[in-house]
Wavefront OBJ file of the C-alpha trace (Angstrom):
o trace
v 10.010 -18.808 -60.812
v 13.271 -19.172 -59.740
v 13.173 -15.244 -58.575
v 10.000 -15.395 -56.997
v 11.353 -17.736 -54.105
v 14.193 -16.698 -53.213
v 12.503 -13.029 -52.757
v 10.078 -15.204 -50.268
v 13.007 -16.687 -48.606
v 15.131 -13.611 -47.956
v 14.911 -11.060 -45.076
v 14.206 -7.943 -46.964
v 11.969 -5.931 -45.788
v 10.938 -7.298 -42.669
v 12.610 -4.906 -39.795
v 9.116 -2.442 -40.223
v 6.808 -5.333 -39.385
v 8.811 -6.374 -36.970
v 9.030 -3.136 -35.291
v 4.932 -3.055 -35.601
v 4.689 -5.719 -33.456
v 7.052 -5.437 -30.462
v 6.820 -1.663 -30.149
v 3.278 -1.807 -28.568
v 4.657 -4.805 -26.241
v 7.370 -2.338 -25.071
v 5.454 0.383 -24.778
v 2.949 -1.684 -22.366
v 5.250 -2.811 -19.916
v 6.897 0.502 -19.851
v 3.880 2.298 -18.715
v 2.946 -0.555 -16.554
v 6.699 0.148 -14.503
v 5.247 3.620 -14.723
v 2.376 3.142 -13.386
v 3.846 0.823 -10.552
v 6.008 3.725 -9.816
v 3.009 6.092 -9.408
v 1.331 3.732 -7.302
v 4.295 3.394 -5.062
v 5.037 6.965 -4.110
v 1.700 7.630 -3.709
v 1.194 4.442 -0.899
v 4.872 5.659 0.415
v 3.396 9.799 0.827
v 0.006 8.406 2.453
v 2.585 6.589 4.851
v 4.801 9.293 5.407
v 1.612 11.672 6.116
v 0.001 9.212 8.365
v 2.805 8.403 10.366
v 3.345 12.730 11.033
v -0.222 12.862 11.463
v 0.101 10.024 14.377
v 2.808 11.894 15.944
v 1.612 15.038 16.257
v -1.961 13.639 17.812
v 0.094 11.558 20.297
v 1.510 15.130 21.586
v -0.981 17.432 21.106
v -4.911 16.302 19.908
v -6.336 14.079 17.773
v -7.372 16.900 15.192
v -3.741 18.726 14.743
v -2.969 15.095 13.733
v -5.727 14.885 10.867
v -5.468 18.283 9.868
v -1.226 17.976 9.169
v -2.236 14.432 7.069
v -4.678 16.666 5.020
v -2.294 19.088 4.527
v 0.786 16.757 4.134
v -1.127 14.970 1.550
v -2.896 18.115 -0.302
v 0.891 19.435 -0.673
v 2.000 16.132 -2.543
v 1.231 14.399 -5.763
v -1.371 12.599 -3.942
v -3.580 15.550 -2.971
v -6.325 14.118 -5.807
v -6.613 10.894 -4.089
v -7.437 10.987 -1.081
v -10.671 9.790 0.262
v -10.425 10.199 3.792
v -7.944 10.500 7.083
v -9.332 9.139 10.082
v -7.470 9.358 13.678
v -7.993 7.220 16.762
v -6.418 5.967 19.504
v -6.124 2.068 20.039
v -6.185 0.866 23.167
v -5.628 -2.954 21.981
v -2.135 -3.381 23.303
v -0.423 -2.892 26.450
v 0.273 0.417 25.519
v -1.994 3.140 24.088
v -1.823 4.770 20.731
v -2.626 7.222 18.066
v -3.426 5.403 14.799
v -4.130 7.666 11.679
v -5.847 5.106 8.959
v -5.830 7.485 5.318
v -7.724 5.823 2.514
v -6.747 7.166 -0.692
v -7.521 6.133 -4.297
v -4.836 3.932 -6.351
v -3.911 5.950 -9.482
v -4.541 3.363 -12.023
v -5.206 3.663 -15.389
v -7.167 1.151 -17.847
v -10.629 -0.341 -17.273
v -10.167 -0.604 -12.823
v -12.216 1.977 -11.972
v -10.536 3.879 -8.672
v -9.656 1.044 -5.823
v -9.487 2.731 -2.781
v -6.097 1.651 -0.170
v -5.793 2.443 3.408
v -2.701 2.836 5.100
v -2.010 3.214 8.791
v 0.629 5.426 10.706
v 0.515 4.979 14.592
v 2.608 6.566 17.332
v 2.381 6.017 20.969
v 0.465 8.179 23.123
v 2.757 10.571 25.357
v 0.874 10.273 28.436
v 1.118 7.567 30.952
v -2.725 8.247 31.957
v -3.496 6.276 28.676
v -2.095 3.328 29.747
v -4.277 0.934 29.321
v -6.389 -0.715 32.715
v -4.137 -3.357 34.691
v -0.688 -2.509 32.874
v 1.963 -2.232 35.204
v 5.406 -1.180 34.198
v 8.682 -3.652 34.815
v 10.733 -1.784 37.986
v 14.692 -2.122 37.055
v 16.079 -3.397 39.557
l 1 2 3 4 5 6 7 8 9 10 11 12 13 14 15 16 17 18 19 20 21 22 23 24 25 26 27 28 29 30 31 32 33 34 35 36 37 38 39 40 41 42 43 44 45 46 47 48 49 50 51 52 53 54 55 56 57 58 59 60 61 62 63 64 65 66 67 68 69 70 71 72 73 74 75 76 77 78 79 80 81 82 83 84 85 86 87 88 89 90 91 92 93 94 95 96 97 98 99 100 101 102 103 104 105 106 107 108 109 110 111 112 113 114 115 116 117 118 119 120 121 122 123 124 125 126 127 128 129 130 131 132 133 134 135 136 137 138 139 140 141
């Protein structure tokens, strides 16, 4: 009898069990900093693309800026999730410019199904004839 509990009481044996049960708890939250790190450079190359894509319209036309986000973003890791790259120019402020919104799909894996995320790059219009109605610029004096 005497045996039988101190075999209960001693720590033999239990380094496999354990192991058992943190190892899945690690290996969750490192493919959750994974996928955190996917999701990241993929919002920080939609930027990137949108923001060239926003320059070149504000110097040239409105479709040389979509078609250099397409192919900025078919180049990249991100090429499978994108959704859609639309370019405008906003007139809301006192100065005109081009605004490329890209929607792409988040790369998450598990039961989300694809959640789409728009990002904006914008660049001001090189042309003073898109100023917008009534703005008048400060003389230095």
């Amino acid at each position: 009898m005497r045996s039988l509990l101190a075999r209960l009481r001693s720590d033999e044996g239990t380094a496999p069990v354990e192991f058992a049960l943190v190892t899945p708890l690690l290996l969750l939250v490192g493919l959750a900093v994974l996928q955190l790190t996917l999701l990241l450079h993929v919002r920080s190359v939609a930027i990137g693309a949108a923001s060239e894509g926003a320059r070149l319209a504000a110097v040239s036309d409105l479709d040389a800026g979509r078609e250099r986000t397409m192919s900025m973003l078919q180049a990249s890791i991100a090429g499978a999730a994108i959704r859609d790259a639309v370019v405008r120019v906003d007139r809301s402020g006192p100065v005109a410019v081009t605004a490329v919104d890209v929607t792409v799909d988040m790369p998450l894996v598990g039961l989300l199904s694809p959640v789409a995320m728009t990002v904006t790059g914008r660049a001001v219009l090189e042309s003073t004839s898109e100023l917008v109605p009534g703005f008048r610029p400060q003389e230095i004096s």
